[in-house]
N, C-alpha and C positions, 0 to 999 in steps of 0.2 A: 786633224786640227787639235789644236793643244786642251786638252780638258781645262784651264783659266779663260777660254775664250768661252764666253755665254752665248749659245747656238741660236740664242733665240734674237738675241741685238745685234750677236757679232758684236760684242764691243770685251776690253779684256779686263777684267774688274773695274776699278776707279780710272783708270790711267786714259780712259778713252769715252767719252760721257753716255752715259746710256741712250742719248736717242739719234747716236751719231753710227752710221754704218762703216764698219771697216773696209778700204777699197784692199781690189785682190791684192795686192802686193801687203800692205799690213796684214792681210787673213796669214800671207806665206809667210810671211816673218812672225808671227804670231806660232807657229807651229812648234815651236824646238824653246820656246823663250823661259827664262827664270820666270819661276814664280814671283805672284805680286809681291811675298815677304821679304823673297830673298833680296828685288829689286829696292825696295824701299829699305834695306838694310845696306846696302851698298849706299844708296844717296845718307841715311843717316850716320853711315862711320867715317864717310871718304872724301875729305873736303871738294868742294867743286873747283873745276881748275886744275884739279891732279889729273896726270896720266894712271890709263888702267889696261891691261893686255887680259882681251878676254878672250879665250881658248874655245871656240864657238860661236857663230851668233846667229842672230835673231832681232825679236819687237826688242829684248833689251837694251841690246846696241843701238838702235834709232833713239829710247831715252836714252838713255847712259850721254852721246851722242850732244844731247843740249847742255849737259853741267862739266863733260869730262873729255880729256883729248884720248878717243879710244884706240888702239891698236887693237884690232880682229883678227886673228889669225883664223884660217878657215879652208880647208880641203878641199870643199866642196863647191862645183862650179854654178848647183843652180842657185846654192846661197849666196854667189858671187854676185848672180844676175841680178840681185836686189841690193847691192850698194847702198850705201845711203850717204848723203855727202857728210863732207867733214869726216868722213871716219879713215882713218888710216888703217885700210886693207893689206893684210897678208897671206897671199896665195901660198899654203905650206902641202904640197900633195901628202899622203900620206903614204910611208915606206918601212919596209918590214926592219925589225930587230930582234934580238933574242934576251928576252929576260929570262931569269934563273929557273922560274917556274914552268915555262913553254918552248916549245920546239920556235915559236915565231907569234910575232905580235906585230901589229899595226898602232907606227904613229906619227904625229908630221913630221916633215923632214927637216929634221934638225939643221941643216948647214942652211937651207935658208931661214929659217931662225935667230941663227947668227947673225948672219948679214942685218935682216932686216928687224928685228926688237930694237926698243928703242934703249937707250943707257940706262936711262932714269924712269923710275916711274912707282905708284905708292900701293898699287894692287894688283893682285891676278887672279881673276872670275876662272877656274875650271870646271868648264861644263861641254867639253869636247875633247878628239871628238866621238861621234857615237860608234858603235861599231861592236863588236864581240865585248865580252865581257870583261875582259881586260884593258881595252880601249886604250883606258887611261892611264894605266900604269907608267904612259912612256912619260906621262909627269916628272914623276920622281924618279925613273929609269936615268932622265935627263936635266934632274936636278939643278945641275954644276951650271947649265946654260943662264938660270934665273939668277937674279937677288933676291936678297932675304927683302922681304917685307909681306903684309897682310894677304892674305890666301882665302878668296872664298870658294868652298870644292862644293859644290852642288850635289846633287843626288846622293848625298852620303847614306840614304836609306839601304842602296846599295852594298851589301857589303863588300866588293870590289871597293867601288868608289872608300866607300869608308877606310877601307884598306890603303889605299892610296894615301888618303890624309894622314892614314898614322904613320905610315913608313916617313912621311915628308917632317911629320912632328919629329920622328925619330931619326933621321937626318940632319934637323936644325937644330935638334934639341929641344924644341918646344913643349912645355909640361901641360898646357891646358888648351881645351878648342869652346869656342861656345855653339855649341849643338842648338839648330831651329828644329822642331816636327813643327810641320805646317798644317799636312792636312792627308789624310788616309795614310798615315805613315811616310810620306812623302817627306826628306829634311834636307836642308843644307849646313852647312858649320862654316865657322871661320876661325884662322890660326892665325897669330901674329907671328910672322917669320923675325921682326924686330927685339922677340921676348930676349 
């Protein structure tokens, strides 16, 4: 269970009112979700109505879901099994590549990527998916596949993750991030791919 979930209400800070119990499917979407900051920094930069492709999901996707037409790309079959409607799912397995640094890394499968991302859209949440430490890197490994626009990379506490962000700064050219710490050292950051 996600350390945002309050163990004692089950409910996930403000988003869920304190005397209201979470049914098990919010508990399981609840487990992997952005934090409350990063969450409520998405609804404050990103107008409602915009598309967002978010590389993970979770409770966030179910908000996000009410303001945003989401694309979820997601590997993973039991996160499959909690859908949530209106969200446009994408089943991306995840499949090996080789970045400079490794013998082999795991990331979703880019050619259904291709196919199914949508043309247009004003943001991308990466926060998947989990996996080795590297995980992420197939981000910016597979840059060329995204457009340029707002980036929010989650766990940049991470130095992988961190890492990540700045190759992708350093591929877009981007010169500034705005870094969150939220809480035990735990941060996210966002880039403007449009700078």
């Amino acid at each position: 269970m996600s350390k945002y979930v309050d163990k004692t209400t089950n409910t996930i800070n403000r988003y869920v009112a304190k005397n209201k119990q979470l049914s098990p499917e919010e508990l399981w979407l609840a487990r992997g979700s952005l934090a409350t900051a990063a969450i409520n920094s998405v609804l404050q930069n990103i107008k409602p109505g915009s598309t967002i492709i978010e590389l993970g999901s979770g409770f966030s996707t179910k908000l996000f879901s009410q303001y945003y037409s989401i694309y979820a790309v997601e590997h993973d079959l039991k996160w499959l099994e909690h859908k949530i409607d209106g969200v446009n799912y994408i089943h991306a397995p995840l499949k090996e590549y080789k970045p400079f640094f490794s013998d082999k890394e795991l990331w979703y499968d880019v050619e259904v990527l291709k196919r199914e991302l949508p043309i247009d859209y004003e943001a991308i949440i990466v926060d998947g998916p989990s996996g080795s430490k590297f995980s992420r890197y197939g981000f910016v490994h597979n840059l060329d596949i995204f457009k340029r626009c707002n980036v929010l990379f989650d766990d940049v506490h991470a130095v992988n993750v961190y890492m990540v962000m700045i190759e992708t700064m350093n591929k877009w050219q981007v010169n500034n991030a705005l870094l969150y710490n939220i809480e035990r050292d735990k941060a996210f950051a966002w880039i403007n791919g449009n700078e």
